[in-house]
C-alpha positions as CSV (number, residue, x, y, z in Angstrom):
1,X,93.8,134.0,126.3
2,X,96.3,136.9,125.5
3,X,94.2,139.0,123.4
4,X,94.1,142.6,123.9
5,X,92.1,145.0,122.3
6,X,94.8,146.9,120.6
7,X,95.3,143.9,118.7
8,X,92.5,145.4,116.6
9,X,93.5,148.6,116.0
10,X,93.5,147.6,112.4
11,X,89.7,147.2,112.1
12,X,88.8,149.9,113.8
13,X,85.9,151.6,112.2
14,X,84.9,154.7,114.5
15,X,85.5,155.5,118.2
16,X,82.9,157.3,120.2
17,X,82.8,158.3,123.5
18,X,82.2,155.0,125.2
19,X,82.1,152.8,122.4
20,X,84.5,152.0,119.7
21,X,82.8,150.3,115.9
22,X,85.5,147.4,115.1
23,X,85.0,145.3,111.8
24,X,84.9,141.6,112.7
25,X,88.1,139.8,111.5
26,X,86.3,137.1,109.9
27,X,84.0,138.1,107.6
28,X,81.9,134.9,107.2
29,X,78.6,137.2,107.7
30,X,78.6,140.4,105.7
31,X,79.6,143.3,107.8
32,X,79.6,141.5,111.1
33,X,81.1,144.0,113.9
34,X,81.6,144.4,117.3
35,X,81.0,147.4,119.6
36,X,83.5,147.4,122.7
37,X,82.9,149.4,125.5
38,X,85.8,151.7,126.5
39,X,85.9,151.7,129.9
40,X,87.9,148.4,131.2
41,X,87.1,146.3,133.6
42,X,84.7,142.9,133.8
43,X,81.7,144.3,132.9
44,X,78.5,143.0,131.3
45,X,77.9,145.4,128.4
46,X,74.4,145.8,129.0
47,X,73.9,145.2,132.7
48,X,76.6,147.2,134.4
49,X,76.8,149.8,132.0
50,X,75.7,153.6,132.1
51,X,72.6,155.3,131.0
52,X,75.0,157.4,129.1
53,X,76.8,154.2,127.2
54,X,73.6,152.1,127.3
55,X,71.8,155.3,125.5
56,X,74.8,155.5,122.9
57,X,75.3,151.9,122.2
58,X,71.8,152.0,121.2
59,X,72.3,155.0,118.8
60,X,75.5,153.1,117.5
61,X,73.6,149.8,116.9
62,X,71.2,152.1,114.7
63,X,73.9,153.6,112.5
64,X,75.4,149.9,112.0
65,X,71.8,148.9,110.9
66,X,71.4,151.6,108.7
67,X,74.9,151.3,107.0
68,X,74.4,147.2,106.6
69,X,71.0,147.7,105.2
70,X,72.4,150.2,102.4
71,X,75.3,147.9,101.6
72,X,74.0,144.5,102.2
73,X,70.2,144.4,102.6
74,X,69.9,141.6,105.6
75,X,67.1,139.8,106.5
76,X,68.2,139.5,110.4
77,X,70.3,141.1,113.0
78,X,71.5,139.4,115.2
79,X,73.5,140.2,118.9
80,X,75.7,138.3,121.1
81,X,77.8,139.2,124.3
82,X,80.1,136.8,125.2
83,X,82.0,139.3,127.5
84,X,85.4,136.4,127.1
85,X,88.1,139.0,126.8
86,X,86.7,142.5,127.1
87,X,83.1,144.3,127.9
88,X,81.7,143.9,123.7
89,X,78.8,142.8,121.7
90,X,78.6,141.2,118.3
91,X,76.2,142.3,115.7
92,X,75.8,139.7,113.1
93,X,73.9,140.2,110.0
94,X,72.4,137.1,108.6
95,X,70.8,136.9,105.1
96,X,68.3,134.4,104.7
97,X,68.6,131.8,102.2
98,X,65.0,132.8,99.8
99,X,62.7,129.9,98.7
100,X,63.3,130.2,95.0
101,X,67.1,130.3,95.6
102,X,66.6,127.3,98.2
103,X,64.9,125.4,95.0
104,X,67.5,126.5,92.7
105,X,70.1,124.9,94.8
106,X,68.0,121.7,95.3
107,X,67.4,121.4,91.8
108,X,71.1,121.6,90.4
């Protein structure tokens, strides 16, 4: 895998000090981002990080709920760190399919 961060550049949302917001590529789920660390190396974004960037990752997952919940109203949040090309976690917002739209759709 060749991918490099900078291959992103164009969906950068927001850099911080030791964070940078990116909007997910694929849009399949509303909003879904990813936070990357900006210090290199292979690090695990929550176990070998800072108090500093742990503190401010937390503070960034906040705004990214509260800007989702304004635009999109999700039911879940969801995280994932698969740490395959660079120190990042996902955050996925999932809308749950409601019980009367659920019937709707087995109806028709």
């Amino acid at each position: 895998m060749n991918e490099s961060i900078d291959d992103y550049e164009h969906l950068k949302l927001k850099t911080y000090d030791h964070w940078t917001l990116y909007l997910h590529d694929k849009q399949n789920y509303l909003g879904r981002c990813y936070i990357a660390l900006n210090r290199k190396g292979s690090l695990d974004p929550f176990s070998d990080t800072t108090s500093q960037e742990r503190d401010e990752l937390g503070n960034i997952v906040a705004h990214v709920h509260k800007a989702l919940a304004a635009l999109y109203q999700p039911d879940i949040y969801n995280y994932a760190n698969f740490r395959n090309v660079w120190p990042h976690c996902h955050c996925i917002s999932f809308h749950a399919m409601r019980v009367d739209a659920w019937f709707m759709v087995v109806i028709l």
